[in-house]
N, C-alpha and C positions, 0 to 999 in steps of 0.2 A: 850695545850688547847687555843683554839684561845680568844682573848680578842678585843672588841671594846670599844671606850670611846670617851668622847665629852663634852665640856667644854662650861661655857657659864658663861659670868659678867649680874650681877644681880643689878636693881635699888633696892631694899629691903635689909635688912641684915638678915642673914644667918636664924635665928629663926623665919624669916614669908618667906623666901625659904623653910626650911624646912615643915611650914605647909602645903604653897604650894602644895607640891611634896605629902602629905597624902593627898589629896581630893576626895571626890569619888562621883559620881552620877553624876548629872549635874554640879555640878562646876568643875568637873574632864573635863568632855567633853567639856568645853570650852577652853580648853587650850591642851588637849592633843589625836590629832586626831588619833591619832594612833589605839588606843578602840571604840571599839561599847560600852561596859562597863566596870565597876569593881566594885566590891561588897565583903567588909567586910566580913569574916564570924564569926565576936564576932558584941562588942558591941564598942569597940576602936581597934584601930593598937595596936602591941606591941610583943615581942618577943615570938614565938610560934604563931601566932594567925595567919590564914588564908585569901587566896583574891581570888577570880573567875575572872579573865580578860578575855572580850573576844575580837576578833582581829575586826578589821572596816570591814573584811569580812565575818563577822559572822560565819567563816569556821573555825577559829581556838580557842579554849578557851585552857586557862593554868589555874593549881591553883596552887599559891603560898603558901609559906610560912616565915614568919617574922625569918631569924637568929640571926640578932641584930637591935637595936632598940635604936639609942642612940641621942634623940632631943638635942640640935639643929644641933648636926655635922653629922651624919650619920645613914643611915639604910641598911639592905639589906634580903632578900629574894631569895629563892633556889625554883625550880620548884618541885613540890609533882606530877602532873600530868599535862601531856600537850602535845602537838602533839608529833608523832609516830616519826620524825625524829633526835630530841633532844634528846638524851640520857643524858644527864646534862643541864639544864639552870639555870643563878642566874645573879642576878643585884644587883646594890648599888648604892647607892647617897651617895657625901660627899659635905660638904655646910662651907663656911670658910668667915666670914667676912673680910672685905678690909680694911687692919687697916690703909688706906690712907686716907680712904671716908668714914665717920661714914653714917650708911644707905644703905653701898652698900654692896654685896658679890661675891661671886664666886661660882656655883655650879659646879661639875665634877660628871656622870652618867656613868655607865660600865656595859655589857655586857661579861660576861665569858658563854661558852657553848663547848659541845662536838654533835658529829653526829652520828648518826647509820644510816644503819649499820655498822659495822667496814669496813668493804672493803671498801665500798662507803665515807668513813668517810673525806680521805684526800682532794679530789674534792670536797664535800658538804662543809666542811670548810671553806675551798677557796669563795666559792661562799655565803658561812652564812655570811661571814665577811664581805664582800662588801655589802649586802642585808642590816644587821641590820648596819652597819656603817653608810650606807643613814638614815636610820631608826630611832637609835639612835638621828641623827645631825638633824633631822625633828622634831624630839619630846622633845630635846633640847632648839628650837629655839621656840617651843610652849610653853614650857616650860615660857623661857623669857618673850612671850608677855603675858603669863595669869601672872607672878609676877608682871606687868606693868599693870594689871586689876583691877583695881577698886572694881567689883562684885569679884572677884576670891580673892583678897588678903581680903576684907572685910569676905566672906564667911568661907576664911580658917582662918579666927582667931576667931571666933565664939567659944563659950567652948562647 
């Protein structure tokens, strides 16, 4: 099963990373272009609970779903439906404070997926992996400059 991942050091520590990375709506979109949107479907994030994402080309929506859930060091989510070529998707954020620099952290973000149809499956791979590895390292590095936002870290600490 193909795997991408992408790593990125953080001016924050790891518990306003992680709130970070749960933002939806408009403080989500400033930092993470990759969405047109995402939308909650309870009332909080948390294990079982679901998300509508849809792609910046408004062609692709997935709905996830929360398999763990664990503030401040990690979360992750498995695709419940979502384009016709992913036969498996799921992601994870893992967030580890820098026990050198009180204030800072490390986030690492992954991408596990499989492809249909199976025939086609070994070439689509190939080519998924390079796609969301761009993708991934774009949405990382948004990542970053929204934990360096002012409006976005202020927004994601909000109760």
């Amino acid at each position: 099963m193909p795997l991408v991942r992408s790593v990125v050091d953080l001016p924050v520590d790891a518990a306003t990373a992680f709130a970070v990375s749960q933002t939806t709506g408009e403080t989500r979109l400033r930092w993470d272009r990759f969405i047109a949107g995402q939308q909650l479907l309870a009332d909080a994030p948390g294990k079982g609970v679901r998300t509508v994402t849809r792609h910046r080309s408004r062609l692709l929506t997935m709905v996830s779903e929360y398999v763990s859930y664990n503030p401040p060091r990690n979360v992750g989510m498995q695709m419940v439906e979502g384009p016709w070529f992913f036969a498996m998707f799921a992601a994870g954020w893992r967030f580890e404070d820098d026990p050198g620099t009180p204030g800072r952290s490390t986030a690492s973000w992954q991408y596990s997926f499989r492809c249909r149809p199976r025939w086609l499956a070994p070439l689509a791979e190939r080519v998924g992996t390079v796609v969301l590895q761009r993708d991934i390292d774009r949405r990382i590095e948004g990542f970053a400059a929204g934990c360096a936002d002012p409006v976005v870290v202020h927004a994601a600490l909000q109760p």
